[in-house]
C-alpha positions in Angstrom: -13.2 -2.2 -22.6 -10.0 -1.1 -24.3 -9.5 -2.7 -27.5 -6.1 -3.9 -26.5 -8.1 -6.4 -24.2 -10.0 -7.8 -27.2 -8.8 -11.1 -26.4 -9.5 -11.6 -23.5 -12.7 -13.7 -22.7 -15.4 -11.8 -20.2 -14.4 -14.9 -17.8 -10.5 -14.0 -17.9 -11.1 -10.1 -17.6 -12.9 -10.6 -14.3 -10.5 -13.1 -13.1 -8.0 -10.5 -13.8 -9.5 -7.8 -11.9 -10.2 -10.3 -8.8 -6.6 -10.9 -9.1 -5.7 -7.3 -8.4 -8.3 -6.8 -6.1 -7.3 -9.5 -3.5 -3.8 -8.7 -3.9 -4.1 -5.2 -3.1 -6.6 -5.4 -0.8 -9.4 -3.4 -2.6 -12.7 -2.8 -2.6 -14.1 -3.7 -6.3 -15.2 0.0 -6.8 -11.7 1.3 -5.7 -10.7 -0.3 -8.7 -10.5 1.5 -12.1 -9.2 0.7 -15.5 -6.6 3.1 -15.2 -6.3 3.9 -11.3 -2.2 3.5 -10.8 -1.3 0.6 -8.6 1.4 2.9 -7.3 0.3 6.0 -7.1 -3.6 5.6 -6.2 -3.0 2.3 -4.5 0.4 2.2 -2.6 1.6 -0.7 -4.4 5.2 -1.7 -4.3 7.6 -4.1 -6.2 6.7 -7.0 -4.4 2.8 -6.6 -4.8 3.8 -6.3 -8.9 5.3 -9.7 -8.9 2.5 -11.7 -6.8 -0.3 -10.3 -9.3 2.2 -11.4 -12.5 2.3 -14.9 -10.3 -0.9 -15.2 -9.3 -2.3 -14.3 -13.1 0.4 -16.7 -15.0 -0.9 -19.3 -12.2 -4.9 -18.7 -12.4 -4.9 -18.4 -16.4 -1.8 -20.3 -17.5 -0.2 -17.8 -19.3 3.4 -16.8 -19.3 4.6 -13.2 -18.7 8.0 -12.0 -19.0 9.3 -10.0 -15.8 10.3 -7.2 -18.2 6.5 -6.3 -19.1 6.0 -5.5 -15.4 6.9 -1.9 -15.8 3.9 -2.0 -18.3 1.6 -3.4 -15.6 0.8 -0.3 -13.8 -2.8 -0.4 -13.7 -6.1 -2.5 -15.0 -5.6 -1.4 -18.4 -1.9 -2.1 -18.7 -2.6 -5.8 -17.2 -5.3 -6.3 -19.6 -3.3 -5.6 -22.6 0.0 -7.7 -21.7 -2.0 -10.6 -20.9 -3.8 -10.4 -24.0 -0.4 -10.4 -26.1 0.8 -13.0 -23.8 -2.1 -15.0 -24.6 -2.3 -14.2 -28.1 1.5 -15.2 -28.5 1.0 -18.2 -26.8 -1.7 -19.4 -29.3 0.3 -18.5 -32.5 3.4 -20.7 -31.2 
């Protein structure tokens, strides 16, 4: 795992990958840290925003809309959720 991610628990990481796998209608192994959501999985705009919903939802964590351009695969996710989470906990 990236050490960007370091925050995240085991739990959240998986809860983060179901995320993206149910919303883009995957198969678990079509899924790799750094497979573009875009590119490798023809995902739009609209797809971007209901994983950014469904994570700040399922782990109750708030994400500006700005950091979706960062979002643009496993890895990305990981790592603004782990800031997010991180700046959560120092407020």
């Amino acid at each position: 795992m990236p050490r960007t991610a370091s925050a995240l628990t085991t739990e959240q990481d998986e809860i983060l990958r179901a995320i993206v796998i149910d919303v883009l209608e995957l198969e678990p192994e079509e899924l790799t840290d750094t497979s573009s959501f875009v590119d490798d999985h023809d995902a739009d705009s609209l797809l971007a925003i209901e994983i950014l919903a469904r994570i700040e939802k399922d782990l109750g964590v708030a994400i500006p809309q700005d950091d979706l351009t960062q979002m643009t695969n496993l890895d990305g996710v990981r790592s603004v959720v782990s800031r997010c989470l991180k700046e959560a906990a120092d407020v």
